[in-house]
PAVEX-695706 format. One line per field, with one value per residue (C-alpha): residue number from 0; residue in one letter; z negated, x negated, y. Coordinates in nm, 4 decimals. Layout:
PAVEX-695706
pos (NUM,...)
code (a,...)
w (Z,...)
u (X,...)
v (Y,...)
***
This chain:
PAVEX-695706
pos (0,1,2,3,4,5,6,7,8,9,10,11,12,13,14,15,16,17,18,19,20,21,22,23,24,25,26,27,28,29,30,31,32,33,34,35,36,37,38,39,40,41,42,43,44,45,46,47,48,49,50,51,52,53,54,55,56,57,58,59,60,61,62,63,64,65,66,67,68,69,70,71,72,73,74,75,76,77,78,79,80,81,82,83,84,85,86,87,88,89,90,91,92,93,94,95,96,97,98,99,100,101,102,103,104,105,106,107,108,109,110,111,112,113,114,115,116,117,118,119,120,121,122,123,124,125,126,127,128,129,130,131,132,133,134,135,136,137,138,139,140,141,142,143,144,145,146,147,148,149,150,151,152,153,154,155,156,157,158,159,160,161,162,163,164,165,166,167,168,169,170,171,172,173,174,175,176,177,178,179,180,181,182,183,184,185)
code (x,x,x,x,x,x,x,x,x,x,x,x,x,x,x,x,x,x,x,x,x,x,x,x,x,x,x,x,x,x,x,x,x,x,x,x,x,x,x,x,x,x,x,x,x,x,x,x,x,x,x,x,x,x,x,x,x,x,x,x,x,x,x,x,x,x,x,x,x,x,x,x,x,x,x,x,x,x,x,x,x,x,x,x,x,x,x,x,x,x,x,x,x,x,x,x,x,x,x,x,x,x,x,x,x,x,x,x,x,x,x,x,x,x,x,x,x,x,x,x,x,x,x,x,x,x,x,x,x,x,x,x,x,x,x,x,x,x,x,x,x,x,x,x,x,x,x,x,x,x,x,x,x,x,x,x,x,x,x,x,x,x,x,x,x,x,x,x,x,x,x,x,x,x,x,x,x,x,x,x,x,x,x,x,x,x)
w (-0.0646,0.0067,0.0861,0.1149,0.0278,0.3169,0.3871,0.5039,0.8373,0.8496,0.5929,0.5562,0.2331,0.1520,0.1618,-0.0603,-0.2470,-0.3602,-0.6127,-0.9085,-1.1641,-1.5158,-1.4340,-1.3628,-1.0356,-0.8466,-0.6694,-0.3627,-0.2511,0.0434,-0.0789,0.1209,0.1124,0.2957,0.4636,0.3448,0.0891,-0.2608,-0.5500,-0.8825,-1.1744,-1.0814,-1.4038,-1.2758,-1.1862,-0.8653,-0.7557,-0.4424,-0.3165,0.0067,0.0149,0.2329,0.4198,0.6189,0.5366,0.4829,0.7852,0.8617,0.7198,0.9306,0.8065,0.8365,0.6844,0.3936,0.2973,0.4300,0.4814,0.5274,0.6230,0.4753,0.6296,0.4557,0.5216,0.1667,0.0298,-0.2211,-0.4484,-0.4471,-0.7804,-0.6377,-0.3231,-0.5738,-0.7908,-0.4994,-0.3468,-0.7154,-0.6742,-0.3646,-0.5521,-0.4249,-0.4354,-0.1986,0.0717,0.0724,0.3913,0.3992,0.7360,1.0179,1.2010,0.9015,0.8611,1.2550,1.2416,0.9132,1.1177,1.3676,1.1708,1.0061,1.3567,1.3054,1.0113,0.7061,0.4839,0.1477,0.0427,-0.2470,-0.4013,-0.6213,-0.8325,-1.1419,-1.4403,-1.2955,-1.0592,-0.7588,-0.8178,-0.5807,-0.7387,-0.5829,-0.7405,-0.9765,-1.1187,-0.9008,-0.7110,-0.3463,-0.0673,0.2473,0.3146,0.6103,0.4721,0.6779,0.6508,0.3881,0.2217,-0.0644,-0.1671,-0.4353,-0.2817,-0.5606,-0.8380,-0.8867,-0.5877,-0.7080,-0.4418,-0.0985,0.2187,0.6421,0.7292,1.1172,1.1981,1.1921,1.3625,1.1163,0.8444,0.5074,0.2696,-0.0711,-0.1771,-0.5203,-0.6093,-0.6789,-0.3014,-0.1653,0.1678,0.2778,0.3511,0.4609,0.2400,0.3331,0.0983,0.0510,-0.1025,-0.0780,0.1832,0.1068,-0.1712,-0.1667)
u (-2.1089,-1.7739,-1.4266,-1.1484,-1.3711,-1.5141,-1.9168,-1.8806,-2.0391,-2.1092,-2.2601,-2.4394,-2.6692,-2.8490,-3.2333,-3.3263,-2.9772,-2.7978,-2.9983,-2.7773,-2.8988,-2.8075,-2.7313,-2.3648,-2.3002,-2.1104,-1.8802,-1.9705,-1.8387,-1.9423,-2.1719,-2.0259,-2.3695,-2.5465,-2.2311,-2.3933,-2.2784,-2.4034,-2.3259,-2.1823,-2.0546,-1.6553,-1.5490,-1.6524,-1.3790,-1.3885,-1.1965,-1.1114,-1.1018,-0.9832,-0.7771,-0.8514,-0.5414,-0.4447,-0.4623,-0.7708,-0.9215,-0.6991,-0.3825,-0.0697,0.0822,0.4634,0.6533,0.4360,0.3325,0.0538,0.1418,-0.0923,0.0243,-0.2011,-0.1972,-0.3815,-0.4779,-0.3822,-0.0358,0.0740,0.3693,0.5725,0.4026,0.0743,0.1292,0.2173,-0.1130,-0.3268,-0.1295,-0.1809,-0.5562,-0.5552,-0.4133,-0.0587,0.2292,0.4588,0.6076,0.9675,1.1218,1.3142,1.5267,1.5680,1.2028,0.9910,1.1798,1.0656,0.6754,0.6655,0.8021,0.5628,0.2463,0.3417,0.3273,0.6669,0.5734,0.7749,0.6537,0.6963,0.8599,0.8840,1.2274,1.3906,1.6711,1.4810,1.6201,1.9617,2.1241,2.2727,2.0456,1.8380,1.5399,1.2202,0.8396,0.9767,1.2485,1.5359,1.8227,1.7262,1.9231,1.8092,1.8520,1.8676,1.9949,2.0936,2.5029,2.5273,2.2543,2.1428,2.2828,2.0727,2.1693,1.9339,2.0009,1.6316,1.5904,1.5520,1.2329,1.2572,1.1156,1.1738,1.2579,1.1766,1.4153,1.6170,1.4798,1.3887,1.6416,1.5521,1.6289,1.6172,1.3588,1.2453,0.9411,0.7250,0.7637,0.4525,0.6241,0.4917,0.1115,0.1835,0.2692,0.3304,0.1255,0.2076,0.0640,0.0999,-0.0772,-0.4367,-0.5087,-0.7753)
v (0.7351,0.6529,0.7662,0.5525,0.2687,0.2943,0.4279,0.7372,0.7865,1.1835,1.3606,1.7275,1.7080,2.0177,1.8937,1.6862,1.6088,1.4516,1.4302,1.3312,1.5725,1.4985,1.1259,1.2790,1.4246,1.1796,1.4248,1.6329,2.0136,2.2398,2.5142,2.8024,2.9927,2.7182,2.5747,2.2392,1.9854,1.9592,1.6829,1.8459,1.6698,1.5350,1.7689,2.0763,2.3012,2.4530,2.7747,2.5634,2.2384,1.9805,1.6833,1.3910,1.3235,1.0276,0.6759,0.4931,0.2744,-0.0540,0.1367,0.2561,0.6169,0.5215,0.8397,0.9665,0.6262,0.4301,0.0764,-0.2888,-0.5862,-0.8849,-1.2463,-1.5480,-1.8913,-1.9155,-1.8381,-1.5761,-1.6402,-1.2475,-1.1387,-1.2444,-0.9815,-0.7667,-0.7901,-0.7847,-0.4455,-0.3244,-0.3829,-0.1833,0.1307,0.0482,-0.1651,-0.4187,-0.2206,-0.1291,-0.0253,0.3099,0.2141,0.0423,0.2178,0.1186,-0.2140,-0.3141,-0.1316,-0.3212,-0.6477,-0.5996,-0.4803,-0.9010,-1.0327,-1.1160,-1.3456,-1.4367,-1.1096,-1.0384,-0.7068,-0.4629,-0.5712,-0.8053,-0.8393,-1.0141,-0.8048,-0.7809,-1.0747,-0.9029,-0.5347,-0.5258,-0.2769,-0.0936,-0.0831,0.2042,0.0132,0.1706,0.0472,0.0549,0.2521,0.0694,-0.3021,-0.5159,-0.8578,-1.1478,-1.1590,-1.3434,-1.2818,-1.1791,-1.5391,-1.6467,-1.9963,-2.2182,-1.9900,-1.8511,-1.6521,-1.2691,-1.1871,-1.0573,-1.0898,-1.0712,-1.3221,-1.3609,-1.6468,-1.3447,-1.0970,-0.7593,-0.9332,-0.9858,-1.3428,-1.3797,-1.6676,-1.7567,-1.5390,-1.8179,-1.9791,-1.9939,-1.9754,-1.6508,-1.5395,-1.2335,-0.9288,-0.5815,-0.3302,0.0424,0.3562,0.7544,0.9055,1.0644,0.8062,0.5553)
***
């Protein structure tokens, strides 16, 4: 059993269950008449029910959003951190101000980190995961600068302290990546 995707590491089964009845019962609920858990099919409706909230193990609740930084030996190009944030049911983090911008900064170790914006449909608009112009940025003066003429990916850059650079998204200069998703999902 798992929450998070993590083993859960408490648990107070009813004897003998869960017991899987039906081949189909791969959700649990607290059986108030027992005050012990039971395992019931995931599309039975309940009259009540309880949220996991939090972030899972290894991620930071910043604001309502939970956020990961990922380093590798082996570098990702920007759409790469974005796949693999996409495979852990989020998407490249996007600082909302100067706080987030520095936990973010220091969750990276103060590595070169890619970040959830780019300006690839429109030179100059800077736009979020949802397709939306953003409201915070902390660019280097003089940056965004699009300086080779492909650059339309961001990331913080720590030459500059907490300051962001543009960078083509297919650099493989960064291998760390800042992840993000809603707090209380999985």
């Amino acid at each position: 059993m798992y929450s998070f995707d993590q083993p859960i590491t408490y648990s107070n089964w009813y004897p003998g269950l869960p017991d899987d009845a039906g081949g189909n019962q791969d959700c649990a609920y607290l059986n108030f008449v027992e005050n012990d858990w039971d395992d019931l099919d995931c599309n039975e409706k309940l009259p009540c029910y309880a949220c996991e909230k939090g972030c899972p193990i290894g991620w930071t609740e910043i604001g309502n959003e939970c956020i990961k930084v990922f380093c590798f030996d082996e570098n990702k190009t920007w759409h790469g951190a974005q796949e693999y944030c996409y495979n852990h049911s989020g998407h490249l983090a996007l600082p909302k101000n100067d706080a987030e911008n520095q936990e973010i900064a220091q969750l990276a170790g103060f590595a070169p980190t890619w970040i959830g914006t780019n300006d690839l449909e429109n030179e100059g608009v800077w736009v979020d995961y949802y397709n939306q112009p953003i409201s915070y940025s902390n660019w280097y003066p003089g940056t965004p600068d699009n300086s080779v003429g492909s650059q339309h990916c961001a990331f913080i850059n720590f030459i500059y302290i907490y300051n962001w650079d543009d960078i083509q998204c297919d650099s493989l200069l960064q291998n760390c990546f800042a992840c993000q998703k809603r707090s209380g999902t999985s």
